[in-house]
C-alpha positions in Angstrom: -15.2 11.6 -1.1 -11.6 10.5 -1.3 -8.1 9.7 -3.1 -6.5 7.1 -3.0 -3.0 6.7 -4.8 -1.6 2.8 -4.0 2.4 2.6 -5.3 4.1 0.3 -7.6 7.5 -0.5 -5.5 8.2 -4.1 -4.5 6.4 -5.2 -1.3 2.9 -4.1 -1.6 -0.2 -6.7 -1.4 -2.2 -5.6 -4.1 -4.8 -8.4 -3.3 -5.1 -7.2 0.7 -5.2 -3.8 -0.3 -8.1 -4.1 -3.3 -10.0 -6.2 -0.7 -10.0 -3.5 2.0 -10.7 -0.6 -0.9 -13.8 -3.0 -1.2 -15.5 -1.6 1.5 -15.6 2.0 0.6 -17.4 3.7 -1.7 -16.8 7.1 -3.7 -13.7 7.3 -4.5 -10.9 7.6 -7.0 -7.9 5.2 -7.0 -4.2 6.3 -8.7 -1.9 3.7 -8.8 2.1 3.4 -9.8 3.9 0.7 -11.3 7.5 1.5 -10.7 9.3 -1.7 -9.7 7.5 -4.2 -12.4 8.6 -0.7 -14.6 11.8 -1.1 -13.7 12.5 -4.9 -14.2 10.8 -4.8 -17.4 12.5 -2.3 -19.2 15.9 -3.2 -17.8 15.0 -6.9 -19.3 14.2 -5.3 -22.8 17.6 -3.0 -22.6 16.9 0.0 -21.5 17.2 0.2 -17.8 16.2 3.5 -15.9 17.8 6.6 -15.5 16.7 8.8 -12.4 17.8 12.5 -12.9 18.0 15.1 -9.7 16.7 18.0 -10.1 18.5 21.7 -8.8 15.9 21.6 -5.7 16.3 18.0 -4.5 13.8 15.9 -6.2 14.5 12.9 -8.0 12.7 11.6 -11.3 13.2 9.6 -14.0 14.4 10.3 -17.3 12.0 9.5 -20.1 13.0 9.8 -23.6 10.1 8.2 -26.5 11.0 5.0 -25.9 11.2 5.3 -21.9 7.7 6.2 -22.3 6.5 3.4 -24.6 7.5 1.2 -21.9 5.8 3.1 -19.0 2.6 3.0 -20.9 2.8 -0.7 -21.2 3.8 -1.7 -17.9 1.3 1.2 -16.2 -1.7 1.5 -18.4 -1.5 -2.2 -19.1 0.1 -4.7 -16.9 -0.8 -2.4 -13.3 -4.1 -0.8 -14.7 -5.7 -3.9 -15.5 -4.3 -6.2 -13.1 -6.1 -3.6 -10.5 -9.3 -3.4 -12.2 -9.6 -7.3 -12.6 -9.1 -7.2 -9.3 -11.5 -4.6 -8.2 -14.3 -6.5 -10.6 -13.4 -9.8 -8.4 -14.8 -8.0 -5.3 -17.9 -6.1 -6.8 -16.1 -3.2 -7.7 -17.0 -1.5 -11.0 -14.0 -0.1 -12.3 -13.3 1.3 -15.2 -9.4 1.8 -16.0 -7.7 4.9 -17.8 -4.4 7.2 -18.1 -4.8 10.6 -17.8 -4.5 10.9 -21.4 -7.8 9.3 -21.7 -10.7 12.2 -22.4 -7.5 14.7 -21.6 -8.3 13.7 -17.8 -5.1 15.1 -16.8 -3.7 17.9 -19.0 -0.6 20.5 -18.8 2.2 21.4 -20.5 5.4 19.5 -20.9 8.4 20.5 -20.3 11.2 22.2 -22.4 13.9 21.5 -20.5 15.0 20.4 -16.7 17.4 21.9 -14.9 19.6 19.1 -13.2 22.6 18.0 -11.0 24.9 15.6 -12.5 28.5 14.5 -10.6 28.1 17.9 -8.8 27.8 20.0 -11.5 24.2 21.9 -12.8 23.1 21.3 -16.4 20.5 21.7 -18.4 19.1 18.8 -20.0 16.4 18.3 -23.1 14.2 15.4 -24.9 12.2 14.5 -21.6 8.7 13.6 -22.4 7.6 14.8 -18.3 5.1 17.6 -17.7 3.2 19.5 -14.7 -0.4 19.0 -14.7 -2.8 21.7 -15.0 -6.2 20.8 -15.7 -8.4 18.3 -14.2 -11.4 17.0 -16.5 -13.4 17.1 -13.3 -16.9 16.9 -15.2 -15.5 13.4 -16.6 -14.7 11.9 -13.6 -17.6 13.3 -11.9 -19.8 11.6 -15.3 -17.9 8.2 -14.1 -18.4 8.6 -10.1 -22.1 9.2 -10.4 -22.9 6.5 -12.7 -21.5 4.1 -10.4 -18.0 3.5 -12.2 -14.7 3.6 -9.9 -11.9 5.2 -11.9 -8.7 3.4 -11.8 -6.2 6.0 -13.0 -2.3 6.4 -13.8 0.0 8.4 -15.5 0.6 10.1 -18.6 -0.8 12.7 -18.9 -1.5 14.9 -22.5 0.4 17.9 -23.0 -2.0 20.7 -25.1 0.0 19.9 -28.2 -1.5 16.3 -27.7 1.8 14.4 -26.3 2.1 12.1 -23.9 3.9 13.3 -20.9 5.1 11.3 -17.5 3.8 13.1 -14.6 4.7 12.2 -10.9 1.6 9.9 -9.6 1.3 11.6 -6.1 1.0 14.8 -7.6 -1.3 13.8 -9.8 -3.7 12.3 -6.9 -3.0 15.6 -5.5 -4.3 17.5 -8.1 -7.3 15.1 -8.7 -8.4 15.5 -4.7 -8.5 19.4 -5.3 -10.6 19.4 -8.4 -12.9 16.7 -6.6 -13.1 19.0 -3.6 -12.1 15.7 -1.9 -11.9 15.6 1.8 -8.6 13.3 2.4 -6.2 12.2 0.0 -4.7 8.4 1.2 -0.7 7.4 0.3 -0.2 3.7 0.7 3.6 3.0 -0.5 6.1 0.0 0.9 6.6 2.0 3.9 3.9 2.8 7.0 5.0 6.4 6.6 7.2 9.2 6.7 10.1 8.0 9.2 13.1 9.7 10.7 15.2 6.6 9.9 14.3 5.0 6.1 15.6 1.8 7.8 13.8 1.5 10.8 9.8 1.4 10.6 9.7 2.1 14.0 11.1 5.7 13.4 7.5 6.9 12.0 6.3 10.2 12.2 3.3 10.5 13.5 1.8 13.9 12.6 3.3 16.8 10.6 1.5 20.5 10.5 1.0 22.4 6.8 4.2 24.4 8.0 6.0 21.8 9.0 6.0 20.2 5.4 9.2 22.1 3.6 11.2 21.3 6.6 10.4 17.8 7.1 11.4 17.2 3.2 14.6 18.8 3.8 15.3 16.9 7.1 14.2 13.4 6.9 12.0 12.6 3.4 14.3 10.3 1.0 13.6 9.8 -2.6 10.0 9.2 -3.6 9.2 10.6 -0.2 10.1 13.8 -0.7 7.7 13.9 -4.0 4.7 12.6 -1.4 5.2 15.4 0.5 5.2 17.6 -2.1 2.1 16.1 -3.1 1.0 16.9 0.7 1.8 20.3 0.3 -0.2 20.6 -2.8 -3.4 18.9 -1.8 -3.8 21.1 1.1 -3.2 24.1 -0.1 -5.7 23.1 -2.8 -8.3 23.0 0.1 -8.2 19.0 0.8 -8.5 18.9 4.6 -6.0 16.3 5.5 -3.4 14.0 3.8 -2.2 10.5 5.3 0.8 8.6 4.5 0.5 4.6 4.8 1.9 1.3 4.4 0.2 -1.4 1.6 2.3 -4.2 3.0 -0.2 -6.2 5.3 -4.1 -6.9 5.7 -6.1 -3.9 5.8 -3.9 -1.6 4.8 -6.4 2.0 3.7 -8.5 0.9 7.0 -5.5 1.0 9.5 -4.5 4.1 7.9 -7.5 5.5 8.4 -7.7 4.6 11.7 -4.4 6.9 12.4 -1.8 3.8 11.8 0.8 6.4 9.2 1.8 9.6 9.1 -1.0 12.5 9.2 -0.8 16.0 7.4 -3.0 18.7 8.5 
């Protein structure tokens, strides 16, 4: 048993990668959608905002209307262009958010705490949460009945709102209430690198307590939130976490095989 979370940035061959996935069986797949997010919304005039959190991490900003917009472009454009796809190669998936059967549940947040030009501030009306619960029995219902879950954010808050949640932390938290043995990153890049610009920099293995220093020292951006995730999985008991590219043929396969970054 595995989790898989596949990203949404620009670069990533969605076709290669579903017919890898193909070949495996019991799973759970977590996708993004963050660069067809991104061009969308700035098309329909209301570009996003990325906020930076006191502690380093970078998210974006999602008012009401923000989140309209996510659900379209990742519940519908991503979601079902990856279950079509899965369907194409015998794959019978089924496609949800976690608000769907309260999959993923937590609490939203009342307010962040964020740096802006320099200065701390605290800042209200985001729709984001932390997840809390797993409906494990719902997944597991799905799993042994032969359906693949396809699964993205939101979540549901208790009070019944949609809330954004970070999609690596949310296969995290999936792969502990599974029990799953390895959780699988595939982004744009092969891995966690010492130089974002050269793929050749990659970083082969990382130890559990090497994780807090490697995100202060060389993860950028989203990569700081994979490791994070990392973190999260295995001290949730998930034996192992690998960090891979979805840019060429084969993609879960060679990172399987040890081609990406491994946390253990």
């Amino acid at each position: 048993m595995f989790v898989i979370k596949v990203g949404g940035s620009q670069g990533i061959d969605y076709d290669a990668f579903v017919r890898d996935l193909a070949q495996y069986r019991d799973y759970v797949l977590v996708h993004g959608g963050s660069s067809p997010l991104e061009e969308i919304a700035t098309k329909l005039g209301k570009p996003p905002v990325f906020i930076t959190s006191v502690s380093g991490f970078t998210s974006r900003y999602t008012d009401r209307e923000t989140l309209e917009i996510f659900n379209m472009v990742y519940a519908g454009k991503m979601n079902k262009m990856l279950v079509e796809k899965l369907q194409q190669v015998g794959v019978n998936a089924i496609g949800l958010t976690g608000m769907d059967g309260r999959i993923l549940e937590g609490r939203q947040k009342e307010a962040l705490k964020i740096i802006e030009n320099g200065r701390k501030k605290i800042l209200r009306g985001d729709l984001s949460g932390i997840i809390e619960r797993v409906n494990t029995p719902l997944l597991r219902l799905l799993l042994d009945h032969g359906y693949t879950p396809v699964l993205t954010p939101p979540a549901i808050s208790y009070e019944g709102v949609a809330i954004n949640v970070d999609g690596d932390r949310c296969a995290a938290q999936i792969a502990v209430a599974l029990r799953a043995e390895r959780l699988v990153i595939l982004s744009n890049v092969p891995g966690l690198l010492r130089n974002p610009q050269d793929f050749h920099s990659l970083i082969e293995r990382i130890a559990r307590d090497q994780i807090e220093e490697f995100i202060q020292t060389y993860a950028r951006g989203s990569m700081k939130k994979k490791l994070l995730s990392a973190k999260e999985a295995l001290d949730g008991g998930v034996k192992e976490v690998l960090l891979g590219g979805a840019r060429g043929e084969a993609p879960l396969t060679k990172t399987l095989q040890g081609m990406g970054t491994r946390i253990l």
